[in-house]
Biotite code that builds the C-alpha atoms (Angstrom):
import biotite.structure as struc

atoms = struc.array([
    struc.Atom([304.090, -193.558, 106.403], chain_id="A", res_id=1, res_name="UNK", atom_name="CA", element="C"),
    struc.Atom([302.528, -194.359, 102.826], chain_id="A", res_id=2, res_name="UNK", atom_name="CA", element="C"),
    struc.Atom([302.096, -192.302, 100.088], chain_id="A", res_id=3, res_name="UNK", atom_name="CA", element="C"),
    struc.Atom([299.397, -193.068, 98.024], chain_id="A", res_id=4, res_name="UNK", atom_name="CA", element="C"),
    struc.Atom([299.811, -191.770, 94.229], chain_id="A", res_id=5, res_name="UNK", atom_name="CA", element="C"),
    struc.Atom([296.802, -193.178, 92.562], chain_id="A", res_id=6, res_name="UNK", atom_name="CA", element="C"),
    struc.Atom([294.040, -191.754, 95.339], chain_id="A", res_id=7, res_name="UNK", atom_name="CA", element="C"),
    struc.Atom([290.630, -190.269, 93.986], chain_id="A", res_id=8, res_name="UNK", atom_name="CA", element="C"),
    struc.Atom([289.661, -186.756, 94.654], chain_id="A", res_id=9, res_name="UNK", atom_name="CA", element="C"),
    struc.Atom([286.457, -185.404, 95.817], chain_id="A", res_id=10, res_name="UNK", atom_name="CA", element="C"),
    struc.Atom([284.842, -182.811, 93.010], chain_id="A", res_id=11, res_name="UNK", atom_name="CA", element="C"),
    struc.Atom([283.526, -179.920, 94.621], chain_id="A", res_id=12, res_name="UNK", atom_name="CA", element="C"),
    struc.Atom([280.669, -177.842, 92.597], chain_id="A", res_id=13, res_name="UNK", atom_name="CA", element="C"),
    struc.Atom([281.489, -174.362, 91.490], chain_id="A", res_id=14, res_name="UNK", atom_name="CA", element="C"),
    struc.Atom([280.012, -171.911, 93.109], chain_id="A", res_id=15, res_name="UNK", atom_name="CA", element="C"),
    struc.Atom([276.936, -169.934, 91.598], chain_id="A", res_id=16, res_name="UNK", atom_name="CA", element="C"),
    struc.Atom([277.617, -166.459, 91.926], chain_id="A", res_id=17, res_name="UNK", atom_name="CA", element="C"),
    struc.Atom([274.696, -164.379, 91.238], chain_id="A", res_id=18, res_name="UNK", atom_name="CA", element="C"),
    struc.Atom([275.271, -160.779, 89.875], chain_id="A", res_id=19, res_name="UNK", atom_name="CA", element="C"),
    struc.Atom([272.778, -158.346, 89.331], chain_id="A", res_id=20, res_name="UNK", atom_name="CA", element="C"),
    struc.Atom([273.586, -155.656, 87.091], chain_id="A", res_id=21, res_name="UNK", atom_name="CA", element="C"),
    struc.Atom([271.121, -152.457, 86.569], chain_id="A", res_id=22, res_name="UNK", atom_name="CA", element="C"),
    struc.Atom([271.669, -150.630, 83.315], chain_id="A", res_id=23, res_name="UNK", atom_name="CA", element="C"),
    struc.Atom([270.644, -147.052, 85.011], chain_id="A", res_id=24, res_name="UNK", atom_name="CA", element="C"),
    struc.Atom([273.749, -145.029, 83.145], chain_id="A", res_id=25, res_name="UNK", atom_name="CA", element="C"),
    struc.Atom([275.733, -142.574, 84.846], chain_id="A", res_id=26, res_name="UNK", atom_name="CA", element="C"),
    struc.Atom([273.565, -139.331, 84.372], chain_id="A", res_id=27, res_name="UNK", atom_name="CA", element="C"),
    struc.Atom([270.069, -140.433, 85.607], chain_id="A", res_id=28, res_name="UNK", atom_name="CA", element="C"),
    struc.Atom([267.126, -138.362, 84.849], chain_id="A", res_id=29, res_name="UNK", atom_name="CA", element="C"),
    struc.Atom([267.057, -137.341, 88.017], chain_id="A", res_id=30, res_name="UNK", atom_name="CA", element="C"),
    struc.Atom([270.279, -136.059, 87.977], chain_id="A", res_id=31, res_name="UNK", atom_name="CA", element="C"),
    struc.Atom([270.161, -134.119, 84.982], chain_id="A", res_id=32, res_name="UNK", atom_name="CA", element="C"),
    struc.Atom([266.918, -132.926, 86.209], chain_id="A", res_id=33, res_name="UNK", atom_name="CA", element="C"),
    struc.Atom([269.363, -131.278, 89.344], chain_id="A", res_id=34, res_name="UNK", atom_name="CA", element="C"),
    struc.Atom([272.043, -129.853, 87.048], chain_id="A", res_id=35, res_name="UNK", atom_name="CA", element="C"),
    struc.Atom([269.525, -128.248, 84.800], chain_id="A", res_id=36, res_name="UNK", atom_name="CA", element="C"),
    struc.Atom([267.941, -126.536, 87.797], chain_id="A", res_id=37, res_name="UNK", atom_name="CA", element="C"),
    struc.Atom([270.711, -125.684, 89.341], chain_id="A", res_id=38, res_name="UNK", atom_name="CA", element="C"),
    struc.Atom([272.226, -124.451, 86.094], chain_id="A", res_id=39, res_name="UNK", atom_name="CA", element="C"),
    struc.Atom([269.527, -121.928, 85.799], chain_id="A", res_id=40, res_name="UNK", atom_name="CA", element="C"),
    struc.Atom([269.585, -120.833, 89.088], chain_id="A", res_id=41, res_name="UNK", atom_name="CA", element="C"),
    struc.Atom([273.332, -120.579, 89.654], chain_id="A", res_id=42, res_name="UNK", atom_name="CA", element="C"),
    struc.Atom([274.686, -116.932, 91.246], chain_id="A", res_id=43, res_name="UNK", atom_name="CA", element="C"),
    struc.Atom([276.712, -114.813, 90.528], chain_id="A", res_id=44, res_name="UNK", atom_name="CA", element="C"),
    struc.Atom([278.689, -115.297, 93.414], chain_id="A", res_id=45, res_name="UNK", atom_name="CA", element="C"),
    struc.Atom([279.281, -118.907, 92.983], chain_id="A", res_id=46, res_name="UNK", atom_name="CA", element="C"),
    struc.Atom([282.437, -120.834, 91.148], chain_id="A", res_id=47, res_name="UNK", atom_name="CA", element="C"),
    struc.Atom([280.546, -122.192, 88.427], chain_id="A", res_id=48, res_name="UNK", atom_name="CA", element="C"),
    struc.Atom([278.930, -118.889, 87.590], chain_id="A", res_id=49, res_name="UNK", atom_name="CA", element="C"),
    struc.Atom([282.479, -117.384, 87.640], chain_id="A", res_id=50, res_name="UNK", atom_name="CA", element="C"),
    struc.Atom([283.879, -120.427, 85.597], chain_id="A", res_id=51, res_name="UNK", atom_name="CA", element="C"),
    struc.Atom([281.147, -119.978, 83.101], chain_id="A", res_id=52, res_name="UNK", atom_name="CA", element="C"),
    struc.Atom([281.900, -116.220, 82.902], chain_id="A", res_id=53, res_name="UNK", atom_name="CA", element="C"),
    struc.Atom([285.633, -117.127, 82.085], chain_id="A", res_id=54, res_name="UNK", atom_name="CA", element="C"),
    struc.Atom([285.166, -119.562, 79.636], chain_id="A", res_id=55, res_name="UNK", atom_name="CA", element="C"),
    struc.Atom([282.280, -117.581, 77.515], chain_id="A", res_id=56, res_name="UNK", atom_name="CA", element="C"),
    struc.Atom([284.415, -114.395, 77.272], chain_id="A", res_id=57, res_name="UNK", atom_name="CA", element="C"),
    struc.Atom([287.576, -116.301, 76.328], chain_id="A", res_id=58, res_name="UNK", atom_name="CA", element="C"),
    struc.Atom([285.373, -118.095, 73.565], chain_id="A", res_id=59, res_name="UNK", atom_name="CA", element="C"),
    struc.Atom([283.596, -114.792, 72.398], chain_id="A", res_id=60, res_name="UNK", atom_name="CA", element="C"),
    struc.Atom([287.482, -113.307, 71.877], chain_id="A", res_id=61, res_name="UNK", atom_name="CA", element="C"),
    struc.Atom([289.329, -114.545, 68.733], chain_id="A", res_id=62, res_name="UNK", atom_name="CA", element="C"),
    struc.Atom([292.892, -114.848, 68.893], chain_id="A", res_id=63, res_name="UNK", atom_name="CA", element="C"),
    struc.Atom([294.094, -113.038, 65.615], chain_id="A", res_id=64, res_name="UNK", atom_name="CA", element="C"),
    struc.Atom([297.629, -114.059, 65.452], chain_id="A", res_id=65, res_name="UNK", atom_name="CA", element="C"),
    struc.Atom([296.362, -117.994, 66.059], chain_id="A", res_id=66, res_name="UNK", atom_name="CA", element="C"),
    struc.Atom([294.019, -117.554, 63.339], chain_id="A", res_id=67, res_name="UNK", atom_name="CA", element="C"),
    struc.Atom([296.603, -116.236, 60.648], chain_id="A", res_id=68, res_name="UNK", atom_name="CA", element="C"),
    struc.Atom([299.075, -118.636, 62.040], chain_id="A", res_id=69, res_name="UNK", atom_name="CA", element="C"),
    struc.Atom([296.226, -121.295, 61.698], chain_id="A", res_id=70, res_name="UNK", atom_name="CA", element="C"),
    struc.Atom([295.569, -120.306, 57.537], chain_id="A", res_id=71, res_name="UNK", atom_name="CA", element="C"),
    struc.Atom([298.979, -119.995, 56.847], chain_id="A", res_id=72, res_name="UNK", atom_name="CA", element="C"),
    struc.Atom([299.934, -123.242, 57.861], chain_id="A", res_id=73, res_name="UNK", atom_name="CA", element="C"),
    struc.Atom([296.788, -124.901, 55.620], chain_id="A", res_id=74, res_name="UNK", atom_name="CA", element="C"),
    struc.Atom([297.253, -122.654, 53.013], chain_id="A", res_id=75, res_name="UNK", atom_name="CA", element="C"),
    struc.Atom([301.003, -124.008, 53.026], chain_id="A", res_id=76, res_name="UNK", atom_name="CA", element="C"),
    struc.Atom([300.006, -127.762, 53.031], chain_id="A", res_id=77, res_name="UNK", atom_name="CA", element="C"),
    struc.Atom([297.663, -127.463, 50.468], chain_id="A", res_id=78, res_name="UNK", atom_name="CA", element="C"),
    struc.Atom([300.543, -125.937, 48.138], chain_id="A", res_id=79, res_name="UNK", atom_name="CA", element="C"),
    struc.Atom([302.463, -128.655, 49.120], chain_id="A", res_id=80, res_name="UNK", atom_name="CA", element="C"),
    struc.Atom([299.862, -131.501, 47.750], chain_id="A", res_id=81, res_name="UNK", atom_name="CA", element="C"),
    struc.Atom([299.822, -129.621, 44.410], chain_id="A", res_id=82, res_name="UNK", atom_name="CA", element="C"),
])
């Protein structure tokens, strides 16, 4: 058996890979168009009326001792600068 060091390869072209890309975003029109509807026609019996429900009254409530806490602690820093 021979070895054979100084042999020429055979080149093979790359191959083409074609990629087609759409730029549609993630919320489509028609999407939106869904969650708008279905926004306005939600239950009251259904999670995401109840989930709305929670979240409205918990932002409608204000947390006094968080909002003293809150000042104090700018009120404090901006001492501190001076």
């Amino acid at each position: 058996m021979e070895l054979v060091l100084n042999q020429e390869l055979e080149t093979l072209p790359e191959p083409v890979i074609n990629r087609h890309f759409t730029n549609n975003g993630l919320l489509n029109t028609n999407y939106k168009s869904i969650v708008k509807d279905n926004f306005k026609t939600s239950t009251e019996r259904s999670v995401f009326s109840i989930k709305q429900r929670v979240k409205s009254s918990q932002f409608r409530m204000v947390n006094h001792t968080a909002a003293i806490i809150k000042l104090s602690v700018f009120f404090i820093a901006v001492i501190a600068m001076f």
